[in-house]
N, C-alpha and C positions, 0 to 999 in steps of 0.2 A: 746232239751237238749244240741245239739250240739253250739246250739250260746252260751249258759247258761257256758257250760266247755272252751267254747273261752274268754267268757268275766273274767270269774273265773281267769284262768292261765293270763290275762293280769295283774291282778292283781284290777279289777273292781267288787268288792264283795257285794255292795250294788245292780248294776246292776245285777249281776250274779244274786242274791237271788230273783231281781223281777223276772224274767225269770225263775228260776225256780218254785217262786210259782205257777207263769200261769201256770207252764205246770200240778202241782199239781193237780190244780185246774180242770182242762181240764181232766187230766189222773184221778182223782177220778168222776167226773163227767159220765166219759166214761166209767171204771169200768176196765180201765188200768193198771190193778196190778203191771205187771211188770217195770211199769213208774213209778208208787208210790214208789215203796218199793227204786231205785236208788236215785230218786229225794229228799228224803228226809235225804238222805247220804249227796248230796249237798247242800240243805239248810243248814245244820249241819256245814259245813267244811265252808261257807262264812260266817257262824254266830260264828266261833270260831275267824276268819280274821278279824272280824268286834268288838272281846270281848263280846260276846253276846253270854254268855258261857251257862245261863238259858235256852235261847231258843234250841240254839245247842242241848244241856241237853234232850229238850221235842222232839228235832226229830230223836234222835240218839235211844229213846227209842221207835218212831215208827217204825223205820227204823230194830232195834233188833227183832220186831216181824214178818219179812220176816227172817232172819235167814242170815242177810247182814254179811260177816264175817268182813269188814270193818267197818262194826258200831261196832261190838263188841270191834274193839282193837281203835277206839275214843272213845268209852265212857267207860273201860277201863283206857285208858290215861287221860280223860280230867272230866266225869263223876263219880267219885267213889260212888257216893251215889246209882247212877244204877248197879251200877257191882257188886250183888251180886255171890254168890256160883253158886246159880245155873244158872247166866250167864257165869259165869265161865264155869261152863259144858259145857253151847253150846256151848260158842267159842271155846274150848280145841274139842271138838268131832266137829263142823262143820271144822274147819282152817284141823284137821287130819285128817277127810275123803278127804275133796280137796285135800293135797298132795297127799292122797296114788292112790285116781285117779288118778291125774298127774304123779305119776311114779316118786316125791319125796320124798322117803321115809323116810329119814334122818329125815328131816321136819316132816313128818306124827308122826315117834316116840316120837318125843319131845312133840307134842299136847297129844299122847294118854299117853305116860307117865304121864301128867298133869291132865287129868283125874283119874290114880290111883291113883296119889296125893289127889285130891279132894275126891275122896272114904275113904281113909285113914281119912282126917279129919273130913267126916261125921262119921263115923265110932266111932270116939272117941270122935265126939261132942254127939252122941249118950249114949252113956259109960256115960260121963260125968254127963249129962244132967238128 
């Protein structure tokens, strides 16, 4: 992964992205979870550098099923057709549990307060509906 984020920050993203697929490849093979779920944050972020917003698209929504809080706020920014409600949720509840571990708390409120927001509008699409 380490050559993959060297070649990345050079600004060599076609390179990056083979290097990361190997290591995809190798870390699903091997049954490397915790390789999977980052490396596909990477593919994602060379494939955004490259306009290859589709692709990006397909691994940012892999990468959201490890509960990456960095894939949430790319596909978020870059995916709107992924970022429903209830991705919303997680990212608002995964990003506020991290700070309030951290001992951010400021931060933490903002995420949970976004959640009661999201309640709210279930709430009334409920009403509504």
């Amino acid at each position: 992964i380490t050559m993959g984020e060297n070649l990345f920050e050079k600004g060599n993203y076609r390179k990056a992205f083979k290097v990361f697929d190997d290591v995809l490849k190798t870390a699903e093979e091997n049954s490397l979870q915790e390789f999977v779920s980052d490396v596909y944050v990477y593919r994602a972020k060379c494939n955004l550098r490259l306009n290859q917003k589709n692709d990006a698209c397909k691994d940012l929504e892999k990468a959201i099923q490890f509960n990456i809080p960095e894939a949430f706020i790319l596909a978020q920014e870059n995916c709107p057709s992924l970022f429903t409600l209830e991705m919303e949720t997680k990212l608002n509840s995964n990003l506020g549990s991290t700070y309030f571990w951290n001992k951010e708390y400021e931060k933490a409120i903002l995420y949970f307060k976004g959640l009661i927001e999201i309640r709210i509008v279930q709430v009334i699409q409920f009403i509504l509906f």
